[in-house]
N, C-alpha and C positions, 0 to 999 in steps of 0.2 A: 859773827854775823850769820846772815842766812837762817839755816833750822835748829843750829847751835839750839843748847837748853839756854834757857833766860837770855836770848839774844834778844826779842824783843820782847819788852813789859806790854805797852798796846800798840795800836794801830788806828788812826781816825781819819776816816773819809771827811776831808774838807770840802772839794767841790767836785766837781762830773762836769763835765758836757761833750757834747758831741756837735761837731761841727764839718757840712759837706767842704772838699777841698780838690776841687778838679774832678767833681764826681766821685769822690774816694770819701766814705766815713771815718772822721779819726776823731776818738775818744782820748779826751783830757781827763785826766783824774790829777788830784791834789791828795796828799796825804800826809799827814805828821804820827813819825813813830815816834814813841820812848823808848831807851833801849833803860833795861834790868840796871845797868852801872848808871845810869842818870848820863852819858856820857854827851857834854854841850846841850845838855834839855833836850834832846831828840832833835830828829831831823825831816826836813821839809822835804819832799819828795815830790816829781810832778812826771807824770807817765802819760805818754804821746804814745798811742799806737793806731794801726790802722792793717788791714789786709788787703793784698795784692798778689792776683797772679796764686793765690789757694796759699798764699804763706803767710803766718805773721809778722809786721816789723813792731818793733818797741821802741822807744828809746825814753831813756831813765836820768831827768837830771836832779841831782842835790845838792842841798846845804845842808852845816848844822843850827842850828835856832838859835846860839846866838850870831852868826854871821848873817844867818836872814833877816833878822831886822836890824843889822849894820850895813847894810845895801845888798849882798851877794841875790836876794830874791830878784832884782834886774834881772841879773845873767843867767839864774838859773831859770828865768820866764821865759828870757828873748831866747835861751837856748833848746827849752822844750815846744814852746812856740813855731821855730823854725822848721821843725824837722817834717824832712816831706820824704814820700815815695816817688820815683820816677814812673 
């Protein structure tokens, strides 16, 4: 994983948006990588971040693509969905 050579084949931006949350901007991204071994057809990816306070918070949840469309894309929405700063 990571920057490993041929850890990821590609990368595609699925969807964006950015959404006010308490006065706090936090940006959704969607993203499906393939990795070089074909490994479960790539993974679905969904990235919540938002800044506060001069820091950034992230949070990063996945699946692999066949468990995303065996249902795991719920949990991996409702758990990027959730994520707030105080």
């Amino acid at each position: 994983g990571g920057f490993d050579n041929n850890a990821v084949a590609t990368a595609n931006i699925l969807d964006t948006n950015i959404q006010d949350v308490g006065g706090k901007p936090y940006y959704y991204l969607s993203v499906l990588t393939r990795t070089a071994d074909g490994d479960e057809g790539g993974k679905h990816q969904l990235i919540t971040a938002t800044v506060n306070g001069g820091k950034l918070y992230i949070c990063k949840a996945q699946a692999g693509d066949k468990r995303w469309f065996k249902g795991a894309n719920k949990f991996v929405e409702k758990a990027a969905t959730s994520f707030s700063v105080a």
